[in-house]
N, C-alpha and C positions, 0 to 999 in steps of 0.2 A: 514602653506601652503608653504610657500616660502622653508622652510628645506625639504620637499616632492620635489617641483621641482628641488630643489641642488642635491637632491639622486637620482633621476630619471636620470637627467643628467651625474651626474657619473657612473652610472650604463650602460648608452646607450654605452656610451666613452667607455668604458670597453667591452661593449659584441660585438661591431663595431669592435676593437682592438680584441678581441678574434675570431672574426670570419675571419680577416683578417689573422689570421696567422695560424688555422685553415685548411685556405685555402692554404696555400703556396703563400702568397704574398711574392714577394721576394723586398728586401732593406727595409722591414718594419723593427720597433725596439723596444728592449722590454722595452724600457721607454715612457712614456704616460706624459705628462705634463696640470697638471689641474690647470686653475686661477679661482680662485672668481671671480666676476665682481666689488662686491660692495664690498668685503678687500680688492683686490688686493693683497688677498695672495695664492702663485704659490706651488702645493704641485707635486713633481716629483717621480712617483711610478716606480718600477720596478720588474716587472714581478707583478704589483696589490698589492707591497707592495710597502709604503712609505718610501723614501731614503732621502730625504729633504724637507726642507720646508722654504719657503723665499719668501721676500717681493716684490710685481712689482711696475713701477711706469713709466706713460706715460709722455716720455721727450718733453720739453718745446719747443724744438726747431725742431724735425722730429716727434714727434706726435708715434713713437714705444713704445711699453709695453718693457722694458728692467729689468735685476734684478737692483734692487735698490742698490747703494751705494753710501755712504755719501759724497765722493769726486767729485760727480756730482752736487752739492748745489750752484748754486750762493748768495754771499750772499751781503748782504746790507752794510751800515754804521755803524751798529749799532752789526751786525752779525745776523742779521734775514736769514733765508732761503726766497731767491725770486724766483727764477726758478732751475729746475732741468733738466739737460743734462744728456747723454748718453754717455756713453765711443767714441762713433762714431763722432758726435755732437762734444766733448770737442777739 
């Protein structure tokens, strides 16, 4: 069930995005950018074909979905990861 509403959803994204351009929406762009909710993985299509795929992660300290990387880890004593910041944030 849940894979039906992820496909429905990209699907909407898609035919919303295709009808906008369609139409002669102007400053629109042909990159679409999809996150999961529950991976938190951001897959960025263009023109409905996939160009990338990479990981999000909501910073500890303004609460944005930013692409993830490892240089935003605060880490511990011990080098545990305890929060993560945002390039903006750091």
């Amino acid at each position: 069930m849940h894979r039906e509403n992820e496909r429905k959803t990209m699907q909407t994204s898609m035919v919303c995005h295709a009808i906008n351009r369609s139409m002669g929406a102007t400053g629109m762009s042909d990159y679409i950018e999809l996150i999961n909710p529950q991976t938190r993985i951001c897959k960025l299509l263009k023109g409905g074909v996939v160009i990338a795929e990479y990981k999000m992660e909501q910073c500890d300290k303004c609460s944005t979905l930013s692409k993830l990387d490892e240089f935003g880890y605060q880490r511990g004593q011990r080098g545990e990861k305890l929060l993560w910041f945002c390039g903006g944030c750091r």
